[in-house]
N, CA, C and O atoms as a GROMACS GRO file, in nm:
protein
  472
    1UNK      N    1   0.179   0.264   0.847
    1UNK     CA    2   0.155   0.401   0.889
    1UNK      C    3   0.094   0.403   1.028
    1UNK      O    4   0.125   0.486   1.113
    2UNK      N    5   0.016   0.320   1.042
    2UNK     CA    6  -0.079   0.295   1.157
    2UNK      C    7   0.047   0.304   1.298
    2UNK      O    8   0.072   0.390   1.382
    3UNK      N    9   0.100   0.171   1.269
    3UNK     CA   10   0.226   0.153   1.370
    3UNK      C   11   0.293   0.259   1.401
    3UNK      O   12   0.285   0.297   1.518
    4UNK      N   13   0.367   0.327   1.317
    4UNK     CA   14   0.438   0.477   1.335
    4UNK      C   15   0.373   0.597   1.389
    4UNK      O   16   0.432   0.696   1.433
    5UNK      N   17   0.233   0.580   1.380
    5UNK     CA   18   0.190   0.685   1.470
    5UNK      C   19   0.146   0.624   1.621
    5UNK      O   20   0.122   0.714   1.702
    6UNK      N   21   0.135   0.527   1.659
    6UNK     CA   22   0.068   0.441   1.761
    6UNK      C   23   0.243   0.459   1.859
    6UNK      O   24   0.262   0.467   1.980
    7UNK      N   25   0.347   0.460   1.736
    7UNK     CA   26   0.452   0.411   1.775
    7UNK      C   27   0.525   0.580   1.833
    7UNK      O   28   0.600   0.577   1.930
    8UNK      N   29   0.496   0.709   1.769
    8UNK     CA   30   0.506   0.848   1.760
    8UNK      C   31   0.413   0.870   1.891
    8UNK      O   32   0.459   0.953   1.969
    9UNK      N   33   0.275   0.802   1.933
    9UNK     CA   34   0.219   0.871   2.011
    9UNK      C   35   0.301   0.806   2.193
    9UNK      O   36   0.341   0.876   2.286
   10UNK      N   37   0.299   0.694   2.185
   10UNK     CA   38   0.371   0.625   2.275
   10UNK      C   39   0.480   0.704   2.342
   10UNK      O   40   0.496   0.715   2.464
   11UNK      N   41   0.577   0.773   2.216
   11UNK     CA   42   0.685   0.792   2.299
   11UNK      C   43   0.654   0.919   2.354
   11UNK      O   44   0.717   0.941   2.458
   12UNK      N   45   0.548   1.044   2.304
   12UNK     CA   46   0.584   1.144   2.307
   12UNK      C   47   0.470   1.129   2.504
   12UNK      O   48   0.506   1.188   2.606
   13UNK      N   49   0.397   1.075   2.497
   13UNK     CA   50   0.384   1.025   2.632
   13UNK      C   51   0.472   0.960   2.735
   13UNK      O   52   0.479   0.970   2.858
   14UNK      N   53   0.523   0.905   2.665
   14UNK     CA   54   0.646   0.854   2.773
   14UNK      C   55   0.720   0.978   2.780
   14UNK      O   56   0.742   1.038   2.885
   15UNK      N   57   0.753   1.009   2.680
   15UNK     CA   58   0.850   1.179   2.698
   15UNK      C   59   0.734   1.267   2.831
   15UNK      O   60   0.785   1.295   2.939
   16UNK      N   61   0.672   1.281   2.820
   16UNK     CA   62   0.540   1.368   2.936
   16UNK      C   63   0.516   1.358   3.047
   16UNK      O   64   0.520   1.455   3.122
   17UNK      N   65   0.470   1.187   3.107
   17UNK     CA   66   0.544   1.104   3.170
   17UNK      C   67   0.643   1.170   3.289
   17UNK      O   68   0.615   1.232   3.391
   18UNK      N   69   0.786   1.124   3.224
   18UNK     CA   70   0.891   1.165   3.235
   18UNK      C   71   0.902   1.285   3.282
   18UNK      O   72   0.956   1.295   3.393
   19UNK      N   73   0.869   1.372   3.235
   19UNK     CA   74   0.892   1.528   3.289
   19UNK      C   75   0.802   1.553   3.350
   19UNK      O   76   0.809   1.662   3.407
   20UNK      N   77   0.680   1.476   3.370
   20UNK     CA   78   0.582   1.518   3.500
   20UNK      C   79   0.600   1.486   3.617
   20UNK      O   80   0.556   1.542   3.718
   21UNK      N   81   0.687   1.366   3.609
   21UNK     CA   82   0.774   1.288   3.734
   21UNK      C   83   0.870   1.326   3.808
   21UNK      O   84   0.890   1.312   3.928
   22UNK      N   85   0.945   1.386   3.705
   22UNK     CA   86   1.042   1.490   3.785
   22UNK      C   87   1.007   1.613   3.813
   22UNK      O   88   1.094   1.670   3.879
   23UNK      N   89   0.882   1.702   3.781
   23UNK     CA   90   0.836   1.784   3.802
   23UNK      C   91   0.774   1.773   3.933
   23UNK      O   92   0.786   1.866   4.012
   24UNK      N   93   0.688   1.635   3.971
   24UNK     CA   94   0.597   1.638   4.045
   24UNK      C   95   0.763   1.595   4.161
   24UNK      O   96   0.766   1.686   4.244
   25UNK      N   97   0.844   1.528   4.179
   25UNK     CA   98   0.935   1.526   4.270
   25UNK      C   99   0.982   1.638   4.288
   25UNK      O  100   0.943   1.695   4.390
   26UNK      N  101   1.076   1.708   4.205
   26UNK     CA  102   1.140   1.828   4.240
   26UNK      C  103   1.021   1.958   4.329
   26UNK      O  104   1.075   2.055   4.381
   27UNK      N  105   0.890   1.945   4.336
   27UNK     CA  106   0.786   1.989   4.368
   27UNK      C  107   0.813   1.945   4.509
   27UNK      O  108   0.857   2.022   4.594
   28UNK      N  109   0.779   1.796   4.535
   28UNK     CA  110   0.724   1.796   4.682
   28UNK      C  111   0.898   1.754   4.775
   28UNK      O  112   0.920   1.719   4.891
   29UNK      N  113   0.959   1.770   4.697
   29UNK     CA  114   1.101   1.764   4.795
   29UNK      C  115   1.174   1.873   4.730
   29UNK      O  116   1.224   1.866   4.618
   30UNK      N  117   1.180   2.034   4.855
   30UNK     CA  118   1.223   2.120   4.849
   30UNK      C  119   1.372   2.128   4.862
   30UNK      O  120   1.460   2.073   4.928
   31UNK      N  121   1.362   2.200   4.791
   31UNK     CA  122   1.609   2.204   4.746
   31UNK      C  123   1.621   2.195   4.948
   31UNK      O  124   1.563   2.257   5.037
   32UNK      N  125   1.716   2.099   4.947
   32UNK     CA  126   1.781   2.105   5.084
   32UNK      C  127   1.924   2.155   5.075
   32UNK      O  128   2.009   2.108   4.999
   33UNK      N  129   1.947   2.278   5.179
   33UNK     CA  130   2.068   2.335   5.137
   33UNK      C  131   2.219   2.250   5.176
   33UNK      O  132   2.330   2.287   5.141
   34UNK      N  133   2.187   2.126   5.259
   34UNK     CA  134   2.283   1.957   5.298
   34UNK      C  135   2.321   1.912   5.227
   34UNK      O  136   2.438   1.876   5.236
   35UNK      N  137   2.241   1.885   5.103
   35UNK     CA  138   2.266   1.808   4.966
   35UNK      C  139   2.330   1.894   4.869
   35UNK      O  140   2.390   1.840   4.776
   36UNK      N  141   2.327   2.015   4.877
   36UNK     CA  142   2.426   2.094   4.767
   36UNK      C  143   2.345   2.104   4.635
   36UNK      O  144   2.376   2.183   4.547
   37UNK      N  145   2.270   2.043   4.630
   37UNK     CA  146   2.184   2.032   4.468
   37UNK      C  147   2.090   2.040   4.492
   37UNK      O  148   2.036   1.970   4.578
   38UNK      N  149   2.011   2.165   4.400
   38UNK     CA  150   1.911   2.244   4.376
   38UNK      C  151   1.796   2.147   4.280
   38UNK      O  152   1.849   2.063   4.206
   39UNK      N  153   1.657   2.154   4.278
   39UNK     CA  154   1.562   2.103   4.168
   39UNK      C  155   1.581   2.160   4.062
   39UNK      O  156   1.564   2.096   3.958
   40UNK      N  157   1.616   2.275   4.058
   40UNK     CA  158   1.622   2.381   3.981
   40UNK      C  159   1.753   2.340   3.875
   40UNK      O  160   1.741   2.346   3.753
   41UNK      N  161   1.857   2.306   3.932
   41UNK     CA  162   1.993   2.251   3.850
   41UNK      C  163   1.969   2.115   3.814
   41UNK      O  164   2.062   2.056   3.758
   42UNK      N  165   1.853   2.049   3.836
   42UNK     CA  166   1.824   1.872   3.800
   42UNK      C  167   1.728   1.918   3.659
   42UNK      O  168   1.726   1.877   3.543
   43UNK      N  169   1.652   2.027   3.737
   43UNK     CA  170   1.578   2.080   3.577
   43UNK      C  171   1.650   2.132   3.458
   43UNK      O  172   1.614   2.085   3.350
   44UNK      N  173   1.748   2.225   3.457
   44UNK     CA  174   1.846   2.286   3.372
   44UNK      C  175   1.917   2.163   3.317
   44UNK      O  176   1.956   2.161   3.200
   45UNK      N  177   1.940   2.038   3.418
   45UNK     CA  178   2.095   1.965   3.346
   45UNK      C  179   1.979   1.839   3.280
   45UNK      O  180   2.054   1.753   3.233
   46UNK      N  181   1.875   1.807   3.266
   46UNK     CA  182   1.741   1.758   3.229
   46UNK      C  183   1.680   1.845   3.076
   46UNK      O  184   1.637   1.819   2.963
   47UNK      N  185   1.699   1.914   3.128
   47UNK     CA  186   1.648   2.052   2.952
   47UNK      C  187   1.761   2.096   2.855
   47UNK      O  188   1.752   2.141   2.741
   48UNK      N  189   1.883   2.070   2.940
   48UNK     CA  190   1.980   2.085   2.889
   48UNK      C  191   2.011   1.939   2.750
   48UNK      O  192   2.031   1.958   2.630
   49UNK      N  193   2.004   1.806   2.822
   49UNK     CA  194   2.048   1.682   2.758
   49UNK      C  195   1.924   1.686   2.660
   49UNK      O  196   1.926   1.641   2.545
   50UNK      N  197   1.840   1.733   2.706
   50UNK     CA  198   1.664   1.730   2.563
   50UNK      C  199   1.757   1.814   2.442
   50UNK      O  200   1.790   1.781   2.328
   51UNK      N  201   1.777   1.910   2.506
   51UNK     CA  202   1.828   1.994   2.391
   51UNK      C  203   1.917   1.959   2.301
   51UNK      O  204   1.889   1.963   2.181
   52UNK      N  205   2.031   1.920   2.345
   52UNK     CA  206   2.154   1.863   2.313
   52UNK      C  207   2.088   1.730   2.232
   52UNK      O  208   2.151   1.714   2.127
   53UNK      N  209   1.976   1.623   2.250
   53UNK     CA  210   1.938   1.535   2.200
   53UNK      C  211   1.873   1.597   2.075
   53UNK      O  212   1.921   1.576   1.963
   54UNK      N  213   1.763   1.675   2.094
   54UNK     CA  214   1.722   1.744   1.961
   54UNK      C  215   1.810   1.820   1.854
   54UNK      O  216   1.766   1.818   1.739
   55UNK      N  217   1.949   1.895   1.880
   55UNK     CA  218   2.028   1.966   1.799
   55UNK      C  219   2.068   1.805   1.717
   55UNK      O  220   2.039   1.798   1.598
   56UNK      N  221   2.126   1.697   1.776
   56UNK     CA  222   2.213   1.567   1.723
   56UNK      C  223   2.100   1.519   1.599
   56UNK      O  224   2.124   1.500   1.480
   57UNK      N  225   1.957   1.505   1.679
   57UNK     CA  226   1.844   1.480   1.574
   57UNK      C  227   1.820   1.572   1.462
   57UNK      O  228   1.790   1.547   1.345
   58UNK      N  229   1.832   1.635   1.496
   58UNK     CA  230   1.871   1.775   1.345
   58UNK      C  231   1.962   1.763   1.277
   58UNK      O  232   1.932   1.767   1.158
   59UNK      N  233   2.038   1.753   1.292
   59UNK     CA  234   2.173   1.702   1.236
   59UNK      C  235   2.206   1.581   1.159
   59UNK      O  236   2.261   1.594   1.050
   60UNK      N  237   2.170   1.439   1.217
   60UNK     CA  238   2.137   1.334   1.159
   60UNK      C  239   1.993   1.336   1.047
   60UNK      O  240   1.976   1.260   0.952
   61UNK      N  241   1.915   1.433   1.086
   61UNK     CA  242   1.766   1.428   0.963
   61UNK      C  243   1.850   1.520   0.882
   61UNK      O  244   1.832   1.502   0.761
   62UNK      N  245   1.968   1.646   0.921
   62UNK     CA  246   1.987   1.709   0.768
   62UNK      C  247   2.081   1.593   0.683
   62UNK      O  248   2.056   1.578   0.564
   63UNK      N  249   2.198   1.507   0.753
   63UNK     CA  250   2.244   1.396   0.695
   63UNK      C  251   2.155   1.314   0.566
   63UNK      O  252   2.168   1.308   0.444
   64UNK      N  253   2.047   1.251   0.681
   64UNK     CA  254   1.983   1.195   0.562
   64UNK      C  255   1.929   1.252   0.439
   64UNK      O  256   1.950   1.216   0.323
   65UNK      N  257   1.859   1.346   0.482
   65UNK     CA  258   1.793   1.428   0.390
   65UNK      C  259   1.929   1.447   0.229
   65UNK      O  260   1.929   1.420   0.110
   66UNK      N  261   2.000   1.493   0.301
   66UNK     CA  262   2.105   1.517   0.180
   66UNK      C  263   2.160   1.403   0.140
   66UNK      O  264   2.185   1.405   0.019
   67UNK      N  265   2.190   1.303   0.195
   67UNK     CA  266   2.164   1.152   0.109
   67UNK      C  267   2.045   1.111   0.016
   67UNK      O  268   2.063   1.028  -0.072
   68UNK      N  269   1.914   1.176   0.040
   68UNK     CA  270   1.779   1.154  -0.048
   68UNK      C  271   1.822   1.206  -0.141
   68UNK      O  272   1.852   1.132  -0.234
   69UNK      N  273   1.843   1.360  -0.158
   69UNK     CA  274   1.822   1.419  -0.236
   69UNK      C  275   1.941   1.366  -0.366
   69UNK      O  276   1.903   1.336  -0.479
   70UNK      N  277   2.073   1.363  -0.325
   70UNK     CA  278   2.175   1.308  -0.377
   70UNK      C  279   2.122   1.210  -0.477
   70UNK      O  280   2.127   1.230  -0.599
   71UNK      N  281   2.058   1.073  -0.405
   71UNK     CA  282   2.042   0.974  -0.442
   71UNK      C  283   1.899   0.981  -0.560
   71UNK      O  284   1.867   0.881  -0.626
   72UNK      N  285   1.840   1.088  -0.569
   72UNK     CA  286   1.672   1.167  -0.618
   72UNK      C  287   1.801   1.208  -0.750
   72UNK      O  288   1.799   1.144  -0.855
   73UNK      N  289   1.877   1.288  -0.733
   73UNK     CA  290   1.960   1.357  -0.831
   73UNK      C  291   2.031   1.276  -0.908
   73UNK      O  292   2.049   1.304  -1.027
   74UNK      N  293   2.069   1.192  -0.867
   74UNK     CA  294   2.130   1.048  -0.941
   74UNK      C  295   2.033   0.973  -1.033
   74UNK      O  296   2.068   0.938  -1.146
   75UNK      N  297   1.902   0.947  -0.979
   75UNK     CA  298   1.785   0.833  -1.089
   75UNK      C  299   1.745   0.975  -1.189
   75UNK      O  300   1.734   0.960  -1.311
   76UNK      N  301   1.728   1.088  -1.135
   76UNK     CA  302   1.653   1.178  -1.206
   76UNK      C  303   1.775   1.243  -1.358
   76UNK      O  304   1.742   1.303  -1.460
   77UNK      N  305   1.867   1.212  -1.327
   77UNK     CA  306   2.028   1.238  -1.374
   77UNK      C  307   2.034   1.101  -1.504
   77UNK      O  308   2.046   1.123  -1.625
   78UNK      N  309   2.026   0.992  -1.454
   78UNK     CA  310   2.013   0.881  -1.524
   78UNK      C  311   1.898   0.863  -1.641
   78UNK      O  312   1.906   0.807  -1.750
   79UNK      N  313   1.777   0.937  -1.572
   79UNK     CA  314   1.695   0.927  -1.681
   79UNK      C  315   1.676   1.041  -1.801
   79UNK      O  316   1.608   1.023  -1.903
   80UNK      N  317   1.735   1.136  -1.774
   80UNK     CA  318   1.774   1.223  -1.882
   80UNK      C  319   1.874   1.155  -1.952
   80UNK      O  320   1.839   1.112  -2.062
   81UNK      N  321   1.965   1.138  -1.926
   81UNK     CA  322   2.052   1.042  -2.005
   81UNK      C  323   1.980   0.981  -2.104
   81UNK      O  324   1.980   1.018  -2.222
   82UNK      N  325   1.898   0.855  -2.042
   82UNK     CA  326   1.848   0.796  -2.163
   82UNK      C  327   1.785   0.814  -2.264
   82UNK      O  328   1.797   0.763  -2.375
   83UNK      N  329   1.683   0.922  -2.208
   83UNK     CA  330   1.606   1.032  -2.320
   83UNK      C  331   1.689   1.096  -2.384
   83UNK      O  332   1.628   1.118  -2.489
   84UNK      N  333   1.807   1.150  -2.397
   84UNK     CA  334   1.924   1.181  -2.443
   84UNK      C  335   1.935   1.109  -2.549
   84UNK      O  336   1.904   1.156  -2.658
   85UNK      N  337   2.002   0.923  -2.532
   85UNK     CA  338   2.078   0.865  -2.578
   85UNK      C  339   1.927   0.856  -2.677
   85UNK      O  340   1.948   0.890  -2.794
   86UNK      N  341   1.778   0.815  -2.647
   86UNK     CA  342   1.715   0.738  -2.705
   86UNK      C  343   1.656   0.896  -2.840
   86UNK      O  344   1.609   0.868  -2.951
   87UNK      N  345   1.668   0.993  -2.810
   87UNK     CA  346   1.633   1.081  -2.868
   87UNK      C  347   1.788   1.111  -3.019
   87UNK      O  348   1.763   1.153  -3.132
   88UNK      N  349   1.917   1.077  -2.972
   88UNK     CA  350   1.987   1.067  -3.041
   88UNK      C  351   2.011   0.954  -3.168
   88UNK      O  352   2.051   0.957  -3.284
   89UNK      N  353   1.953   0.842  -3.059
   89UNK     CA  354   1.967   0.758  -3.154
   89UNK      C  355   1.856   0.747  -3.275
   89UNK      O  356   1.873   0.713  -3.392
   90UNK      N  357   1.736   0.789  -3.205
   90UNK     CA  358   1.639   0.839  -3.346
   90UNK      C  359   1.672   0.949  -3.454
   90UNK      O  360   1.632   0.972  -3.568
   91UNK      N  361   1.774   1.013  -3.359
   91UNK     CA  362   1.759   1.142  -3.481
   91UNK      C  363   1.856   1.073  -3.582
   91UNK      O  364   1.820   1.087  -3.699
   92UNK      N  365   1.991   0.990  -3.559
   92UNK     CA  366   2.052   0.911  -3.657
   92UNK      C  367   1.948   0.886  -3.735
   92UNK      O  368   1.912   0.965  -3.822
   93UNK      N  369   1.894   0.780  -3.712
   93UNK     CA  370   1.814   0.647  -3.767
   93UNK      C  371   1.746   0.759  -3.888
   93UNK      O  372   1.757   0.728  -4.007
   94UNK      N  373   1.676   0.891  -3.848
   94UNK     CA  374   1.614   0.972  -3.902
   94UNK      C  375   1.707   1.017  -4.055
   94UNK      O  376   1.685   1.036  -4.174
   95UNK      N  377   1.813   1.019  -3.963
   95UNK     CA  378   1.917   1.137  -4.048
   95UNK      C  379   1.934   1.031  -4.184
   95UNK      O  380   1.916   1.046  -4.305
   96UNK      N  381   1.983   0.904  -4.090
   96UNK     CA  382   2.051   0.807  -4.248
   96UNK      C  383   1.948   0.810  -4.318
   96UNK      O  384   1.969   0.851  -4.432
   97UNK      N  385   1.804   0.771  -4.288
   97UNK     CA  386   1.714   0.748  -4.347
   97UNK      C  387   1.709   0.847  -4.434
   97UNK      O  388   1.719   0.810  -4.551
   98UNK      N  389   1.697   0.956  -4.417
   98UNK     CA  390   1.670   1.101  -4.516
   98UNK      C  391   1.805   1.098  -4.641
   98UNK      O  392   1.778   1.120  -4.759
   99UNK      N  393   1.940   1.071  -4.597
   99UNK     CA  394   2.091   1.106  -4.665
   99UNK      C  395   2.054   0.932  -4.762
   99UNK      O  396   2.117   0.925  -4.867
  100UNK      N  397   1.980   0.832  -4.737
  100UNK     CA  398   1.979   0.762  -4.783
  100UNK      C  399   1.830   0.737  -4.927
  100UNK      O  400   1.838   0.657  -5.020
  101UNK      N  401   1.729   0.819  -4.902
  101UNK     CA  402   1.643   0.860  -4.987
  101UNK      C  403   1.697   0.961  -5.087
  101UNK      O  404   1.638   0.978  -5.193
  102UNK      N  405   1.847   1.054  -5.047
  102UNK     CA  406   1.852   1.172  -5.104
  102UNK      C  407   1.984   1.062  -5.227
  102UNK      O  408   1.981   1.058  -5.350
  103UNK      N  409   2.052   1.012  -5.161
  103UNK     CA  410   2.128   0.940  -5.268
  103UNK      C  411   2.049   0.858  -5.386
  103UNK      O  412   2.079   0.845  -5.504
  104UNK      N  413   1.935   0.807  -5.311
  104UNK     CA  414   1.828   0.723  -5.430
  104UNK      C  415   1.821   0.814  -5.531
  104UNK      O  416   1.867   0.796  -5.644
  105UNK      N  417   1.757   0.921  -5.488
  105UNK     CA  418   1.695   1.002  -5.611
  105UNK      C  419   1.799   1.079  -5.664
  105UNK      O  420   1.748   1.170  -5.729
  106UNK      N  421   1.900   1.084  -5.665
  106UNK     CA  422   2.059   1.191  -5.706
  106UNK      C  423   2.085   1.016  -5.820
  106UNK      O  424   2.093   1.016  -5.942
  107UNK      N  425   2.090   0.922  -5.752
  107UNK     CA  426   2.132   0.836  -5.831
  107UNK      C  427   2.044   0.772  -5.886
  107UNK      O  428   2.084   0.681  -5.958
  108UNK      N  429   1.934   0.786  -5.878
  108UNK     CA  430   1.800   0.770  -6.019
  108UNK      C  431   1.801   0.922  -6.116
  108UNK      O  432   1.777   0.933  -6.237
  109UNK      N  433   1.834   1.015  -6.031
  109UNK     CA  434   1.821   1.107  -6.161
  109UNK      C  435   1.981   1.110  -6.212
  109UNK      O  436   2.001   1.197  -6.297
  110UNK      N  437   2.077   1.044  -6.183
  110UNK     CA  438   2.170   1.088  -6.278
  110UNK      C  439   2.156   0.928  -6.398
  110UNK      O  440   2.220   0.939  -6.502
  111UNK      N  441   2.084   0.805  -6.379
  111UNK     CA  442   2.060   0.701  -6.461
  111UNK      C  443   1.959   0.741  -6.552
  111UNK      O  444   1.916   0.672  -6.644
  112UNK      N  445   1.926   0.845  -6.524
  112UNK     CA  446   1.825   0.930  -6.594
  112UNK      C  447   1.873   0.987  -6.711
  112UNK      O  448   1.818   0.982  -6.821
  113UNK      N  449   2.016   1.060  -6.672
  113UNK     CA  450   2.061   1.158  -6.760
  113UNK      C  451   2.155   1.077  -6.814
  113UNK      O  452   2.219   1.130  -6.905
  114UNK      N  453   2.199   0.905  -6.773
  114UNK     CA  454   2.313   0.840  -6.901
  114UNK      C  455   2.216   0.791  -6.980
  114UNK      O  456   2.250   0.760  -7.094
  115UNK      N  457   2.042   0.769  -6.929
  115UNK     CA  458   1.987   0.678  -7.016
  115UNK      C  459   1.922   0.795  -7.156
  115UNK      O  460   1.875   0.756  -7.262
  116UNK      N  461   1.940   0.936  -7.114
  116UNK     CA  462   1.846   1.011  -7.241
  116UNK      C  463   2.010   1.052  -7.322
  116UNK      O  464   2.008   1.102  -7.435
  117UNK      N  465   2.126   1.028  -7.260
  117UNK     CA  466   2.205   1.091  -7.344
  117UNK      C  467   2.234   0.949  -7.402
  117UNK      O  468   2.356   0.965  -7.394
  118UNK      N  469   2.226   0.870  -7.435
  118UNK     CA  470   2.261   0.735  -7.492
  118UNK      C  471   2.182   0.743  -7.611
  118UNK      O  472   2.180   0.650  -7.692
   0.00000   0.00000   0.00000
């Protein structure tokens, strides 16, 4: 965790950096009308590629994100299942058990009724 923010603070300085540099140039060297290109159009085509970089990063985090969740819906999917299977298979085990006490006593009370009619 440590690293990732050491590693988060780094860049967003270098990002600051960066745009103070071209700020502080486009500042002390005024648009020359010789060169055809404005500070002003180095700033726009500069805010422009940030932008265009942040929409792609949006895009790739909704990607993943919907791979998490997918993959969250799949283990969470799986484990109902088994509570499923393991809840079924008790209620058998339950069921024979009960259909198998009920035959005992149907077939003790009918050895009942050959042994008093004898």
């Amino acid at each position: 965790m440590r690293n990732w923010i050491k590693s988060y603070w780094s860049n967003c300085l270098s990002i600051a950096a960066i745009i103070c540099s071209v700020v502080a140039i486009c500042v002390s060297l005024p648009s020359a009308p010789e060169l055809g290109i404005d500070y002003i159009g180095v700033i726009v085509g500069i805010l422009s590629l940030l932008v265009t970089m942040l929409i792609g990063w949006q895009i790739y985090n909704a990607i993943v994100i919907e791979k998490k969740i997918k993959d969250e819906v799949k283990l969470v999917e799986k484990s109902f299942q088994k509570e499923i299977q393991a809840i079924k298979d008790e209620s058998e085990i339950s069921a024979k058990k009960y259909y198998t006490r009920q035959n005992i006593s149907i077939l003790s009370f009918s050895y009942q009724n050959i042994i008093q009619q004898e």
